[in-house]
C-alpha positions in Angstrom: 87.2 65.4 26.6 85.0 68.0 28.7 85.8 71.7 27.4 88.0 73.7 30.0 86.4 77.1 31.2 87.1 77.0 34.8 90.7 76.7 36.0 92.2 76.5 39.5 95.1 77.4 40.6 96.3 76.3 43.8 99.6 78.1 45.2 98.9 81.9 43.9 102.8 82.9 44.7 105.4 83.6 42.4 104.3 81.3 39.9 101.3 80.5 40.5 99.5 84.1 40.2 101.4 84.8 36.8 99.6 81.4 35.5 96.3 82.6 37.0 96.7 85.8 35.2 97.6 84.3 32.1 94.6 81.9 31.9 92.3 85.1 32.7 93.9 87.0 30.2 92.8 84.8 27.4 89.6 84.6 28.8 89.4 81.1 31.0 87.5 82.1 34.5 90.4 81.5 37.6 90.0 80.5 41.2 93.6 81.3 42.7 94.1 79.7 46.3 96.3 80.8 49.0 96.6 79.8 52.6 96.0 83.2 54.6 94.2 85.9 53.7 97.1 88.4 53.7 99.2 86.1 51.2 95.9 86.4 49.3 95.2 89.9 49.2 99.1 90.4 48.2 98.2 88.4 45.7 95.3 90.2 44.1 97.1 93.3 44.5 100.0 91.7 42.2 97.7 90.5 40.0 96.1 94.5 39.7 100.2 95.2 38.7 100.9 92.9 36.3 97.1 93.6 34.4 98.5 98.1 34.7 102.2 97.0 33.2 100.0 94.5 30.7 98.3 97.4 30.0 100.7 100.3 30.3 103.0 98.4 27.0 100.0 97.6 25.2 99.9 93.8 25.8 96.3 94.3 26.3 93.7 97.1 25.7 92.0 98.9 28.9 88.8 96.8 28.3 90.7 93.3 28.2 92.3 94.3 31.1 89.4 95.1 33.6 87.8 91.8 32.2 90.9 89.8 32.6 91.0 91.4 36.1 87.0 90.5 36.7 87.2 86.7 36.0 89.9 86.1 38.9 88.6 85.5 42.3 90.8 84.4 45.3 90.2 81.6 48.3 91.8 80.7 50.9 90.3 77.3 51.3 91.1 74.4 48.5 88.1 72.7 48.0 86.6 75.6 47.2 88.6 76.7 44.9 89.2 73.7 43.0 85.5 72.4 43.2 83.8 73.2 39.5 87.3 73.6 37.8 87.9 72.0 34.8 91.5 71.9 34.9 93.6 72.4 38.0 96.9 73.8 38.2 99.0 73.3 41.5 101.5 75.6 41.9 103.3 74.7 45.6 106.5 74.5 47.0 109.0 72.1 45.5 108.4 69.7 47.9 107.9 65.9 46.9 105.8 64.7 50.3 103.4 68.6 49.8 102.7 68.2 46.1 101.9 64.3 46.5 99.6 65.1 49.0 98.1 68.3 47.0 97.6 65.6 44.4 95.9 63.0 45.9 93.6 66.0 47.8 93.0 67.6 44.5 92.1 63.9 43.2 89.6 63.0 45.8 87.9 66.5 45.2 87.9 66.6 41.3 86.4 64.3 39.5 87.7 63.0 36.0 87.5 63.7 33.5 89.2 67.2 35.2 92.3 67.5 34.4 94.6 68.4 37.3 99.0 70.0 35.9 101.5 70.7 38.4 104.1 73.1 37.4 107.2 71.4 39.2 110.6 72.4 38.2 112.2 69.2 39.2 110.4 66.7 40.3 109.1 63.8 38.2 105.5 64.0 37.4 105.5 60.1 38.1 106.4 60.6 41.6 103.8 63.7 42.5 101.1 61.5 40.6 102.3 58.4 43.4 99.0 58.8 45.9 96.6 59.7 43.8 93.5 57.7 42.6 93.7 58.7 39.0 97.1 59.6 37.7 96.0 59.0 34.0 94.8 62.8 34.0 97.9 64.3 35.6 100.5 65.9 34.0 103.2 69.1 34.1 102.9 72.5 32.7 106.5 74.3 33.8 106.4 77.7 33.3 109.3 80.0 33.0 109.4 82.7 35.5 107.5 84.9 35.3 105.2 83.0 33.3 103.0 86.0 32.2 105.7 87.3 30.3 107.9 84.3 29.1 106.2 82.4 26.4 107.7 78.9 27.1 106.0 75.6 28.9 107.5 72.2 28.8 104.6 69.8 29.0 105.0 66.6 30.7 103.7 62.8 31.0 103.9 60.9 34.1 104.5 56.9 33.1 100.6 56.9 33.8 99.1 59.6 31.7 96.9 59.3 29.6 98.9 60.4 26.3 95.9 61.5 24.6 95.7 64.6 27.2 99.2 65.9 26.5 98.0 67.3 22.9 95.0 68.7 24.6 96.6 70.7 27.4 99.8 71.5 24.9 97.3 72.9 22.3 95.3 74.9 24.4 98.4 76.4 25.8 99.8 77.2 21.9 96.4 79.1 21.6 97.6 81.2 24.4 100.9 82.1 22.4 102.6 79.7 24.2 106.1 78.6 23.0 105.3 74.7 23.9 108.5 71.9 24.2 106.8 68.5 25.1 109.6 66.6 27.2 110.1 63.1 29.3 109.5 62.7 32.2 113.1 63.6 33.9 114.2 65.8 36.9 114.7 69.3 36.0 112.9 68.8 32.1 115.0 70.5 29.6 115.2 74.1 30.6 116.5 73.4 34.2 119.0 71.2 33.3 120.5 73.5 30.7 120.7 76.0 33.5 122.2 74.1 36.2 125.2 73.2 33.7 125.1 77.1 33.4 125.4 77.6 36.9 127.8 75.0 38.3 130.1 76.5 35.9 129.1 80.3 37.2 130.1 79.2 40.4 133.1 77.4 39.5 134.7 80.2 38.3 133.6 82.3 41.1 134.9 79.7 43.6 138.5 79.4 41.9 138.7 83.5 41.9 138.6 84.0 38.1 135.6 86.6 38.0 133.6 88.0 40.2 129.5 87.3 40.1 128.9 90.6 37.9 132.0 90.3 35.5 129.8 86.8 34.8 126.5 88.6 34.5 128.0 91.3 32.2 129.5 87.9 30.1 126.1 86.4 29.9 123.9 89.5 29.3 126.6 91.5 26.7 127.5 88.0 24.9 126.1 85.0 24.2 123.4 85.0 26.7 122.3 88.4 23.9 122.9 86.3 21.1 120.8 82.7 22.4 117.9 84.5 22.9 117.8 84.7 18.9 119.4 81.5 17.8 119.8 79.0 20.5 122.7 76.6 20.4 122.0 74.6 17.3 120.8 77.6 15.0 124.1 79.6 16.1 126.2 76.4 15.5 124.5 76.5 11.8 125.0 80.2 11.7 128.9 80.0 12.4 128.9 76.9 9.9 129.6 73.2 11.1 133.0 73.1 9.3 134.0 75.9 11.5 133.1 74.2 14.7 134.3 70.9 13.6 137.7 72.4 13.3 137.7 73.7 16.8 137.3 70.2 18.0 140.0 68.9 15.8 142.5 72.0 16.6 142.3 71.3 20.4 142.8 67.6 19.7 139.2 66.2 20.3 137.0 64.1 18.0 133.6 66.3 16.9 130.7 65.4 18.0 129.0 62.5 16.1 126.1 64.9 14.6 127.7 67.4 13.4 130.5 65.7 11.6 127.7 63.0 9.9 126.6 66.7 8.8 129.8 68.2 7.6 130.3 64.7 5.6 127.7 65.4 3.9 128.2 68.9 2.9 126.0 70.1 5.5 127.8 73.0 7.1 124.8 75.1 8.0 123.5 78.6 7.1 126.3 78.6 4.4 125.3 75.4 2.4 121.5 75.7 2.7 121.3 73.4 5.6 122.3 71.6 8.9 120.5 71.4 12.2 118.1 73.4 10.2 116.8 73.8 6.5 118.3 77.3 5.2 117.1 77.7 1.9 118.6 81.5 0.9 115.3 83.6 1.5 114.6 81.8 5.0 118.3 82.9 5.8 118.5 86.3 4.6 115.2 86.9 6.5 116.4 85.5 9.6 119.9 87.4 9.6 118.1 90.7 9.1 116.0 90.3 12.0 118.4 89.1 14.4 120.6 91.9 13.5 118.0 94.1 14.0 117.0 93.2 17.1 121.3 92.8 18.6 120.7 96.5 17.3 117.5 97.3 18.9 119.2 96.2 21.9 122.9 97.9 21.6 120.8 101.3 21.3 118.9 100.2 24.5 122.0 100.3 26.3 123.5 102.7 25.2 120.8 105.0 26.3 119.8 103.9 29.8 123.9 104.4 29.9 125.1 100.6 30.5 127.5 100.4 27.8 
């Protein structure tokens, strides 16, 4: 498979700029595309901002910045921007009809074996790839906003792609301290879905007059929205022991879930018996206790002195 140097990115918005910077800070040479030139010169200026903040917590050192900042160039015309790249990330509206016909421009413009991501958030990469000539090398790369600052991607096959590019793209994306979750091919992947649950309820409770939209912020960023960041859902269902929240089913007059209580039947009640979800043998545990309650902490004092709590 050819080596990737160049990368376009096509759609240099919200998304699509914090990609480009991304690639450019680990030292891949970007072509970022934009349809005017004011969105384009917003763009570099962005680009300028996020390299000085970067730069300004120590992300990156003075001289990786300026050269992070020297391999990004901006177009306003898509051909030339995606001509000579290697791989090609499209980074559009979420529009099904606009990204299929991206696609099957992109396709007639780059030749495989190029390799051509789009970083929908809820379409299925089978249905973007519908137009195009050669969907065997298309595939998703969903970044979390903002993507230069959020470590994860869920990488994503189309029913036509070729599975041998998925460890190729994933890999070279782990190399850029990339937290990397390969999924199906389903609307809204992993991370969307979780949040949509998330929000319908939000709203639910705001709709029946039970809180108001910042007593639910304050819940999610004070609480257990604090404490996910750390252990998830499974490692904080191992942490407060699978006995424990078998019982809670049981006391409310519910069957537990299947998983945990083939777990429990075992003896497998999480942190507490050395596993569940997870494998805790007692050193792994102990060191993963300190450091979350280091960093709940790190974070309490935080508050505390920019005076939110």
């Amino acid at each position: 498979m050819k080596e990737i140097h160049q990368v376009a990115v096509i759609g240099a918005g919200l998304m699509g700029l914090g990609i480009g910077v991304e690639y450019a800070r680990f030292g891949y040479d970007v072509k970022l595309f934009n349809t005017g030139k004011t969105s384009s010169e917003a763009a570099q200026q962005k680009a300028q901002e996020i390299l000085d903040l970067m730069l300004k917590t120590r992300l990156m050192t003075r001289a990786g910045a300026n050269a992070a900042r020297k391999r990004l160039t901006y177009y306003t015309d898509v051909k030339e921007t995606a001509v000579g790249a290697d791989l090609v990330v499209e980074s559009v509206l979420e529009n099904l009809p606009l990204k299929q016909a991206v696609f099957a421009e992109l396709d007639a413009i780059c030749p495989p074996p190029v390799l051509l991501c789009t970083n929908t958030s809820s379409l299925r990469v089978t249905e973007i790839a519908a137009r195009a000539k050669h969907p065997e090398r298309i595939l998703a790369t969903h970044y979390t906003q903002p993507p230069h600052f959020a470590p994860l991607v869920e990488v994503v096959a189309g029913d036509k792609t070729d599975p041998e590019i998925v460890p190729v793209v994933a890999g070279m994306l782990r190399k850029m301290n990339k937290m990397v979750v390969v999924c199906e091919d389903t609307p809204r992947f992993l991370q969307n879905r979780i949040q949509r649950a998330i929000g319908q309820e939000c709203q639910a409770m705001v709709d029946e007059g039970l809180a108001t939209p910042e007593m639910i912020d304050n819940v999610i960023c004070y609480g257990f929205g604090r404490r996910m960041g750390y252990t998830g859902y499974f490692k904080r269902l191992d942490l407060i022991g699978l006995d424990f929240a078998s019982g809670l089913d049981k006391a409310k007059g519910l069957p537990p879930w299947p998983p945990i209580a083939e777990h429990v039947a075992k003896g497998e009640t999480g942190m507490a018996s050395g596993k569940g979800f997870y494998d805790w043998p007692p050193a792994k545990r102990e060191e993963f206790l300190l450091w979350y309650h280091t960093e709940l902490i790190r974070l309490m004092q935080q508050d505390i002195k920019r005076g939110e709590i």
